[in-house]
C-alpha positions in Angstrom: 119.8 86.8 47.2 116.4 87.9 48.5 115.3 88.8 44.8 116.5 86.0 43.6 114.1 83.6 45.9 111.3 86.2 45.2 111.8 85.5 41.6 111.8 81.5 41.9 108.8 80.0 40.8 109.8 76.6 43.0 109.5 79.5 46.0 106.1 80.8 45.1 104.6 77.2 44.7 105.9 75.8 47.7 104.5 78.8 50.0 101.3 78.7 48.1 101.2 75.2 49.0 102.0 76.2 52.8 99.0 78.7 52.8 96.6 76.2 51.3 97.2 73.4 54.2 97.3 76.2 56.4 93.9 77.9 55.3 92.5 74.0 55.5 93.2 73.3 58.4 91.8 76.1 60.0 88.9 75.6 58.3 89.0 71.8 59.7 89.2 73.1 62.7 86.8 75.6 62.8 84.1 73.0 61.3 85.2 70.5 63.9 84.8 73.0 67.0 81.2 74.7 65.8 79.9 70.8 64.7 81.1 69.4 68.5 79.6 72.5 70.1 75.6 71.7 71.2 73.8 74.3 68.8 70.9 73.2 71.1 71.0 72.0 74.7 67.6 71.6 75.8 66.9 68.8 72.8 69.1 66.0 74.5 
C-alpha cells in the first residue's frame, strides 16, 4: 500500500504543492514581521 502511494505521481504533486504554500507562507510571514518591525526608532 505504502509503495504503492510512494510511487503515485498524483501523491508527489499534491505534497509538492503542500510544501510550496507552506514554504510561501513562511516567507509571507517572515517579510510581514521584519517589514512591521521599526528597523529604526529614533527617526519617528
Amino acid at each position: 500500500m505504502l509503495s504503492m502511494l510512494l510511487k503515485d505521481p498524483v501523491v508527489w504533486g499534491s505534497l509538492l504543492g503542500i510544501f510550496i504554500v507552506c514554504v510561501m507562507g513562511a516567507y509571507y510571514t517572515y517579510l510581514f514581521i521584519h517589514h512591521s518591525s521599526p528597523e529604526y526608532p529614533d527617526e519617528s
